[in-house]
C-alpha positions in Angstrom: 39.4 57.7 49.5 39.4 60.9 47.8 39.7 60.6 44.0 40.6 64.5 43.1 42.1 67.6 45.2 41.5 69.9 42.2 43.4 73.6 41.6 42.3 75.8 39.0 43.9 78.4 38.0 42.4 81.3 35.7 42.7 83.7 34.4 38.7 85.3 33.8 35.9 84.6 36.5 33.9 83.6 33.3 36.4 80.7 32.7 36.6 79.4 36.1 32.9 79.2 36.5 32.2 77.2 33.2 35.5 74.9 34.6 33.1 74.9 38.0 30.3 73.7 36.1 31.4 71.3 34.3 33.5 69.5 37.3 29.9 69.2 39.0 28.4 68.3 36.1 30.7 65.5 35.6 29.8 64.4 39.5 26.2 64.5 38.9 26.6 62.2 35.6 28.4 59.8 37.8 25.2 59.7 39.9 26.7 61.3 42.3 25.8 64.9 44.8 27.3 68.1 44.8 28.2 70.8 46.6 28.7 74.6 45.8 30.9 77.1 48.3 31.1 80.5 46.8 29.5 83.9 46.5 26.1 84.6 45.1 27.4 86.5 42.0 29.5 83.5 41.2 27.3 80.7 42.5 24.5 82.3 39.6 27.3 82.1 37.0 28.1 78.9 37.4 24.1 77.6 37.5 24.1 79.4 34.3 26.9 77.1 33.1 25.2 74.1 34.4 22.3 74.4 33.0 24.4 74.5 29.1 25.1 71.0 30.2 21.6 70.1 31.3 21.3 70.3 35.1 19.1 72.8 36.7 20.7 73.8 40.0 17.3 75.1 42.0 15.5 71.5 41.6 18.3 69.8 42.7 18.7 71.3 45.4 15.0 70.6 46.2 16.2 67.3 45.5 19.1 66.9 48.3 21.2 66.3 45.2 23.0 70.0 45.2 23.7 71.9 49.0 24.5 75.6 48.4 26.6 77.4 51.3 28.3 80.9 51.3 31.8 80.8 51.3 32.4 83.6 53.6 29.9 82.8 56.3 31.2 78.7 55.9 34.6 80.2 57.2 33.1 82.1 60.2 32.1 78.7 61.2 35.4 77.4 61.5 38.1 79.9 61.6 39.4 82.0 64.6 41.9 85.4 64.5 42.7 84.0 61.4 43.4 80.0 62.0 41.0 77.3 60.9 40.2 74.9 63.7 40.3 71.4 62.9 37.3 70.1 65.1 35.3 73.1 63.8 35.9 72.2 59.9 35.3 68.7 60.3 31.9 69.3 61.8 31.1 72.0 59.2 32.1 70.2 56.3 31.0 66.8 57.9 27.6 68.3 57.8 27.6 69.6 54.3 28.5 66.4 52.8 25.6 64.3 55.1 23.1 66.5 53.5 23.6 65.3 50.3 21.8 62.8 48.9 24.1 60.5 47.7 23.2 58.1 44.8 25.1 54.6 45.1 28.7 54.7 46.1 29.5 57.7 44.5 31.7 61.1 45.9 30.2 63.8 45.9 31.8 66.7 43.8 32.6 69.6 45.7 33.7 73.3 44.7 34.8 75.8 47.0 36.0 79.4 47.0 36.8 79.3 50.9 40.5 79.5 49.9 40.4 82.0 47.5 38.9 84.5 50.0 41.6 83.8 52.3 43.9 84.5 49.7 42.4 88.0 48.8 42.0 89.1 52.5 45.7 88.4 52.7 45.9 85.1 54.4 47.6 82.7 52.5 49.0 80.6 55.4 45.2 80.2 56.6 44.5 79.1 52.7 46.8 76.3 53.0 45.7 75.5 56.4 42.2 75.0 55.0 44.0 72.7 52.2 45.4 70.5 54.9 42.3 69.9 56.2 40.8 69.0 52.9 43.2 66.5 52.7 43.0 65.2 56.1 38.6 65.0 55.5 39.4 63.1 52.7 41.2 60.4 54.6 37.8 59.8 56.3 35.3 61.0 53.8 35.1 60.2 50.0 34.5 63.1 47.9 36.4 65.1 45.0 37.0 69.0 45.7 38.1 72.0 43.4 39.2 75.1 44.4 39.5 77.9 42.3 42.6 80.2 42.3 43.2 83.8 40.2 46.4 84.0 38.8 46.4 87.1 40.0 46.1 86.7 43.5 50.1 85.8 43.0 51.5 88.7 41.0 55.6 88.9 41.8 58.3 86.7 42.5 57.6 87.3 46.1 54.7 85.3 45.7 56.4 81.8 43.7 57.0 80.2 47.1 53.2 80.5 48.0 52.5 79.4 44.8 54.6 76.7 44.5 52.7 75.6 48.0 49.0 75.7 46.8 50.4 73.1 44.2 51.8 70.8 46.3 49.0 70.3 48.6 46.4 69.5 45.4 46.7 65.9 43.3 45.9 67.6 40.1 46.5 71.3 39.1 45.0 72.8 36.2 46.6 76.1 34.2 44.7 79.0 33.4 42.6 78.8 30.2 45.9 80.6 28.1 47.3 77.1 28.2 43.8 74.9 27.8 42.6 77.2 25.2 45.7 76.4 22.4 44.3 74.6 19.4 46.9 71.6 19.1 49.9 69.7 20.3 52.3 72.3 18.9 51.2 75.4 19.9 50.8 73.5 23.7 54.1 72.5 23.4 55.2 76.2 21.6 53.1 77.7 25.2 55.3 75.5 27.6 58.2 76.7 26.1 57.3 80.0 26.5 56.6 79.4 30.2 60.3 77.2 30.7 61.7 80.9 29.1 59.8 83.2 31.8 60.5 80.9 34.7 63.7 80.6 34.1 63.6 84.9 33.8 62.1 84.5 37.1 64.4 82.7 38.9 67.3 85.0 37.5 65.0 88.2 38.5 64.9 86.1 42.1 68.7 85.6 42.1 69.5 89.4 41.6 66.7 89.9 43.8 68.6 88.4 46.5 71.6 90.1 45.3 70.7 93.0 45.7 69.0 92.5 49.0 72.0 90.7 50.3 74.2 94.2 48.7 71.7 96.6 51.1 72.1 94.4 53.9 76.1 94.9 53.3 75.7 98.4 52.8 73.7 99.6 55.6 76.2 96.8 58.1 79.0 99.5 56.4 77.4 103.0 57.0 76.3 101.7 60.9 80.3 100.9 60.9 81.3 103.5 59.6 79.4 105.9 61.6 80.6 103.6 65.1 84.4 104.1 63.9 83.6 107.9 63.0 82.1 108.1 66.3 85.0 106.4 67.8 87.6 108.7 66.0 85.8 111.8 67.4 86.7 110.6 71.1 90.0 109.6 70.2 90.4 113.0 68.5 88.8 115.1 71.1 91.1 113.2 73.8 94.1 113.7 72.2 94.0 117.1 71.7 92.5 117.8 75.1 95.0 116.3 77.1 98.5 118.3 75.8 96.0 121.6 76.1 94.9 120.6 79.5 98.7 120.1 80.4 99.8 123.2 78.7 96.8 125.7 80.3 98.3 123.9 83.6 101.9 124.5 83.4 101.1 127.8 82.0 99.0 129.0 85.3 101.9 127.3 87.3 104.7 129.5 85.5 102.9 132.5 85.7 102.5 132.2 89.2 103.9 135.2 91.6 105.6 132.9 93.9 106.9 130.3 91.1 110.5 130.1 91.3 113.1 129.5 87.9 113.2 126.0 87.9 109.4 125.5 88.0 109.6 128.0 85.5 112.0 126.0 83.4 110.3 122.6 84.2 106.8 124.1 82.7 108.6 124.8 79.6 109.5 121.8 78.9 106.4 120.5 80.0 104.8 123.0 77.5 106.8 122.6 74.8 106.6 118.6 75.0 102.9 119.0 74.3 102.6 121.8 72.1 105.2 119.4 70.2 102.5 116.4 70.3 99.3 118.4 69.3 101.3 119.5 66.5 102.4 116.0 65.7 98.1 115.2 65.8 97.3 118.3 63.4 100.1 117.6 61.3 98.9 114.0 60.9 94.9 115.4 60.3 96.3 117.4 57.9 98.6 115.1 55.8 95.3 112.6 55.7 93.3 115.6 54.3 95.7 116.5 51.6 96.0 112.8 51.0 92.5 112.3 50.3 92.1 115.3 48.4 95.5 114.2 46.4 97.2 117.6 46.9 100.3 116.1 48.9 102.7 118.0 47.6 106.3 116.0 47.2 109.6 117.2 45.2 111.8 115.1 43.5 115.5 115.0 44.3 118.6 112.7 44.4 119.1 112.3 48.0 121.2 110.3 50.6 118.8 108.0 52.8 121.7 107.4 55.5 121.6 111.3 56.2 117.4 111.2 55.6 117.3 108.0 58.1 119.7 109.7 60.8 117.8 112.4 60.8 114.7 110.9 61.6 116.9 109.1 64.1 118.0 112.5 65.7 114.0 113.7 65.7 112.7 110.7 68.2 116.2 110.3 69.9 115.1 112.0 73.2 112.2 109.7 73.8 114.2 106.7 73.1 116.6 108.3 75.8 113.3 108.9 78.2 112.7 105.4 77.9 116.4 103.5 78.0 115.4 102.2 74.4 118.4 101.5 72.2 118.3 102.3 68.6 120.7 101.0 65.8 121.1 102.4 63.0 123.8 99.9 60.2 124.5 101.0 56.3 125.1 98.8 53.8 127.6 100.2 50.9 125.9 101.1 47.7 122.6 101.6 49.5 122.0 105.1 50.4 120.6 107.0 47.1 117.4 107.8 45.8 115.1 110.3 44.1 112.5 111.8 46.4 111.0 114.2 48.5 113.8 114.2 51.4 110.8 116.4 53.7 108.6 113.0 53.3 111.0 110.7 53.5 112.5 111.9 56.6 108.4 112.1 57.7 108.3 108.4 56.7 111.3 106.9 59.1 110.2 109.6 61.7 106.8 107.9 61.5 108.0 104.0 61.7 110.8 105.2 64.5 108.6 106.9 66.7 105.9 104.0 66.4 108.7 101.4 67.2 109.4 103.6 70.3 106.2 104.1 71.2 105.7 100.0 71.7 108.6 99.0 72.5 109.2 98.8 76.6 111.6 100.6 78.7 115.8 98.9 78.0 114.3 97.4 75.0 115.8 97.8 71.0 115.3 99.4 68.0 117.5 98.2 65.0 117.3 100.2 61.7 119.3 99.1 58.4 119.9 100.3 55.4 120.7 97.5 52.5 120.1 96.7 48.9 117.8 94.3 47.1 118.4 94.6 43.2 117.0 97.6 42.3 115.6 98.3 45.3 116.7 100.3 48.9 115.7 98.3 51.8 115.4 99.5 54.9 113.9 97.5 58.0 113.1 98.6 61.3 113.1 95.8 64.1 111.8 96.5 67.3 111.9 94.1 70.6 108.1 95.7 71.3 104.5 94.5 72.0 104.2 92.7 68.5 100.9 92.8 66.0 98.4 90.3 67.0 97.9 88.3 63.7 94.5 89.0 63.2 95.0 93.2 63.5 98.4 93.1 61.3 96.9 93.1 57.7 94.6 96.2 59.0 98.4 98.1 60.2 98.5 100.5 58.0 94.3 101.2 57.4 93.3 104.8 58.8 92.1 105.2 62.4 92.6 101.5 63.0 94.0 100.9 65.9 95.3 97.5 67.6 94.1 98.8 71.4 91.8 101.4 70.4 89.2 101.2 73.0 88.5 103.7 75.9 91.1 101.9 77.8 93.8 101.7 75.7 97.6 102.6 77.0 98.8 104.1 73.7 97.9 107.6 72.2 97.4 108.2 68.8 95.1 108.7 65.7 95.8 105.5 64.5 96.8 107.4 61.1 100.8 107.7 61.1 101.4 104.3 59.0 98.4 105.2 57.0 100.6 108.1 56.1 103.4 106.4 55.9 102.1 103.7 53.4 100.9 106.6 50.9 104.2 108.5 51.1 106.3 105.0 50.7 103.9 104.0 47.7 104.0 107.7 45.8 107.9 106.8 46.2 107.2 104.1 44.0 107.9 101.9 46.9 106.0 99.4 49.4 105.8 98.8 53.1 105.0 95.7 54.7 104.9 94.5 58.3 105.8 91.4 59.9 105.4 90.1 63.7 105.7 86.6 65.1 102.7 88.3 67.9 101.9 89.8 70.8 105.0 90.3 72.8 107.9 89.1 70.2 108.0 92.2 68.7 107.6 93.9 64.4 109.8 94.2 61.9 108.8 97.0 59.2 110.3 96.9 55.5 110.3 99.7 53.4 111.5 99.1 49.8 112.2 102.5 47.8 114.0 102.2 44.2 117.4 103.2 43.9 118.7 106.0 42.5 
């Protein structure tokens, strides 16, 4: 069996090669043969080191004793597009060991930069390849190997899993001579403290590392949304606009006609006016989210009667309740109906929330607004016998441009921003809106709390 998978780490070549040295030194003590993979420059430094301990590396190789092999054309034997091949390094390595001449029963001692390279020509899953197949040789073959390893062939965190790796596949990993080097216990154990401080440095770096990485991946999953709903409200923009202009240049060619008699005339009118009406309503709304954002809304503060604000409102959507048979009811509690604010943007807020309960609510169904008190508080609901909010849509109600059927195919018009407005007006009241629906098809009920003058 193998008696030693060897990593050494350094941090000078000078310090590896005299580490070298002595490892095949120690072999060749044993009465044992060794075996020298590496480049010239660094196969001369480490004869140099050898011969401090008394072994001449040129007579033993004449000797069989020492077999000398480049470590760059060793890996041409065995590696293709960047993969060792098992039968390949088995041969090649087989053959390296058979030439030695070993004395007795003992391993030879093998050291080997075949690794390293692959590590500096940016291969590190071919390095541990090659260390897999070290330790599968050894199952078969008895020998000790060392491999040498420059700390700074693993320079950032990005590297600590690679590292970590080249550890695991050695029985005994040696640190750099900063560690070997310390002149007693304390100052090793003063050094491994040092090292517990920086690893644990690194694995906080590695943490905000991911952090951070995991924050980009966030942001740039937000812009690509954002730019698909800013595509999205450009359509919905475009198409909204367009279609009361396309009926209005219509019905204004039909009116002008020669031969167009006075109740065309009076039905393109209304037609006209119906959507010059609704691409107001769509300006109006651009424009309220453009002051809102640029917090120049401007809003008065006055004592004012919400019955009178609410049946106004009322009065503003009544003819397209009428177009569609929808009821509304409108009930007032007593003590309910005074506040301070803007009577303008409250009227805008009820026109908003009546128009929308309209809007969703089908043909003979019912709109029920009231007017009540809670403590300090006005209370005003408005229950509708509609479509409902879908559950997972209703905590996104009153987000800008989001809208529950807002694909190309969706039945309702819209911007998707009048409860956006409605929530900022209600809340610069010093009042809240919520919404509530049982789902799709059982209809909403929308609160608005405002406090009371």
């Amino acid at each position: 069996m193998q008696t030693e998978h060897r990593a050494q780490f350094y941090l000078n070549d000078g310090y590896l090669c005299e580490a070298a040295a002595q490892f095949l030194a120690d072999g060749l003590r044993d009465g044992g043969s060794i075996v020298l993979i590496t480049s010239t420059p660094r196969r001369d430094s480490i004869a140099s080191h050898l011969l401090t301990h008394g072994f001449d590396l040129t007579p033993l190789g004449n000797s069989g004793k020492a077999t000398v092999c480049d470590a760059r054309e060793l890996l041409a034997q065995f590696m293709a597009e960047g993969v060792p091949d098992r039968g390949r390094f088995t041969t090649a390595l087989s053959s390296l060991l058979d030439r030695c001449a070993v004395a007795g029963d003992q391993p030879a001692h093998v050291y080997g930069d075949m690794v390293e390279v692959l590590c500096q020509d940016g291969n590190p899953s071919g390095a541990i390849q090659v260390e897999q197949l070290w330790n599968e040789l050894a199952e078969a073959r008895r020998f000790s190997v060392m491999c040498g390893f420059a700390l700074a062939s693993f320079p950032t965190a990005a590297h600590l899993a690679h590292f970590e790796e080249v550890c695991r596949h050695h029985t005994h990993v040696l640190p750099t001579e900063r560690y070997v080097n310390v002149i007693n216990d304390a100052h090793q154990l003063r050094e491994i403290a040092i090292l517990q401080q920086r690893a644990q440095t690194l694995e906080a770096e590695l943490e905000q590392r991911k952090a951070l990485e995991r924050a980009l991946r966030q942001a740039i999953a937000d812009r690509d949304a954002s730019s698909r709903l800013k595509d999205e409200f450009l359509a919905v923009v475009s198409h909204e606009l367009r279609t009361p202009l396309n009926a209005i240049l219509g019905w204004t060619q039909i009116a002008t006609g020669q031969e167009t008699d006075a109740s065309t005339i009076r039905r393109a009118l209304g037609i006209i006016q119906r959507n010059a009406t609704a691409q107001l309503h769509v300006v109006n709304d651009l424009l309220d989210v453009s002051r809102i954002v640029a917090g120049q809304m401007p809003m008065s503060a006055d004592s004012i009667d919400l019955g009178e604000t609410i049946a106004a409102a009322i009065e503003t959507v009544k003819p397209a309740a009428l177009a569609k048979n929808v009821q509304i009811d409108f009930t007032i509690e007593p003590d309910s109906r005074l506040v301070v604010g803007d009577p303008a943007r409250l009227q805008q807020v009820f026109w908003n929330l009546f128009a929308n309960a309209i809007k969703f609510t089908p043909p003979r169904g019912r709109v029920d607004v009231r007017l009540g008190r809670d403590g300090l508080y006005a209370l005003i609901t408005v229950t509708d016998t509609g479509e409902g909010i879908d559950a997972e849509f209703l905590p996104h109600v009153f987000e800008r441009f989001r809208q529950a059927d807002g694909g190309p195919t969706r039945k309702h018009g819209g911007l998707g921003l009048g409860l956006a407005v409605v929530r900022y007006l209600v809340e610069a009241h010093g009042g809240s809106v919520a919404a509530q629906s049982a789902g799709e098809s059982r209809g909403a009920t929308f609160t608005v709390r405002l406090p009371a003058a």
